[in-house]
C-alpha positions in Angstrom: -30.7 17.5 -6.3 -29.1 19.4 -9.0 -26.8 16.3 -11.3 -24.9 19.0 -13.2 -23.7 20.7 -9.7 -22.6 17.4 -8.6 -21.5 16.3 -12.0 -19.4 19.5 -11.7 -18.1 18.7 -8.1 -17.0 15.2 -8.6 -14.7 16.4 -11.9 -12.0 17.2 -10.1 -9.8 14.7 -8.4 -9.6 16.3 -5.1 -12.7 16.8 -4.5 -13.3 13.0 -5.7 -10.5 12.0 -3.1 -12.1 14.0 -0.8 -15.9 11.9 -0.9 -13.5 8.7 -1.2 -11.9 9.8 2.2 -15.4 10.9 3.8 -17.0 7.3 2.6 -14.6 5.1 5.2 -13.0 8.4 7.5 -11.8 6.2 9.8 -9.4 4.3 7.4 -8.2 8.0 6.5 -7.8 10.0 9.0 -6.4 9.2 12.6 -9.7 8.8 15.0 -7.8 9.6 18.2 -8.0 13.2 18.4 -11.8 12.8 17.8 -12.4 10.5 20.3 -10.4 12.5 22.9 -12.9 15.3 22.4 -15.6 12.9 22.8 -16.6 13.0 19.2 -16.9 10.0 16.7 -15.4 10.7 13.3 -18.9 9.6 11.7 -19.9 13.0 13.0 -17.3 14.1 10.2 -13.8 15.6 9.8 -12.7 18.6 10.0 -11.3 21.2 7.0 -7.9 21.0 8.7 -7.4 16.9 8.6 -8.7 17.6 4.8 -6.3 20.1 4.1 -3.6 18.4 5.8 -4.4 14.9 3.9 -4.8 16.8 0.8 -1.7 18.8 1.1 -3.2 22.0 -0.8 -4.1 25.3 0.8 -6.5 25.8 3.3 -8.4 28.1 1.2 -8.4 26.0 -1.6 -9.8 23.1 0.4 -12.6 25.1 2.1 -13.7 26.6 -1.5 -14.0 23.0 -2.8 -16.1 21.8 0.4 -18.3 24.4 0.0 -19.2 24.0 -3.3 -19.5 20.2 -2.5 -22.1 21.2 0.2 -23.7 23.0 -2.3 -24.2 20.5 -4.5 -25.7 19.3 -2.2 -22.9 16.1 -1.7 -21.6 16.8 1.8 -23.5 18.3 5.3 -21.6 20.5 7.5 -21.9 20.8 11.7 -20.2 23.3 14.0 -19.1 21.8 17.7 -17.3 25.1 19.0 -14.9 26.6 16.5 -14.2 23.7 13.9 -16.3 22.6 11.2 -16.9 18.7 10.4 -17.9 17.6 7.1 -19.9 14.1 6.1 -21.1 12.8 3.3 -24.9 13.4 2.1 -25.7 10.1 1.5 -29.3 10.8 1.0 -28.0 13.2 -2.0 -25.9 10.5 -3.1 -28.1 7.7 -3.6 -30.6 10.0 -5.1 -27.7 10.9 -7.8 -26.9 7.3 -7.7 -30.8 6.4 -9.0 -30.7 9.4 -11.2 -27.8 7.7 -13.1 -29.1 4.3 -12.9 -32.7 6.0 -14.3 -31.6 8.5 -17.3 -28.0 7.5 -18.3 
């Protein structure tokens, strides 16, 4: 766990919406798509609902997910061509201890 990375990821208000979305997807996003492709949203959501929800460019909302997964704040899985992102929370309540411990 790197805190400055995530410190860095979580300054911006998107990217903050986007681990508020990712904490509770199913009071975000619409679940029946997922289900219909016999997937659970806990699996994650994919970049297009987060673009959509976020309303900025696709582009814009893959570069902030990827440096969110590089901080090491969300996990990524491939089922066929999309892309479904989750929350790390094994990252996150590290960071959360971290804060508790040195701030």
């Amino acid at each position: 766990m790197e805190p400055l990375a995530i410190y860095k990821a979580l300054s911006n208000e998107t990217r903050s919406q986007i681990m508020l979305w990712l904490k509770n997807p199913e009071a975000y996003f619409d679940e029946k798509p997922y289900l219909q492709q016999g997937l659970n949203i806990r699996i994650g959501v994919c970049v297009g609902d987060i673009q959509a929800k976020s309303g900025l460019a696709q582009s814009v909302i893959s570069s902030y997910l990827l440096s969110m997964q590089k901080a090491g704040l969300l996990e990524s899985e491939r089922i066929g061509k999309w892309t479904y992102y989750r929350r790390n929370e094994k990252t996150i309540q590290e960071f959360s201890e971290y804060i508790r411990k040195e701030l």
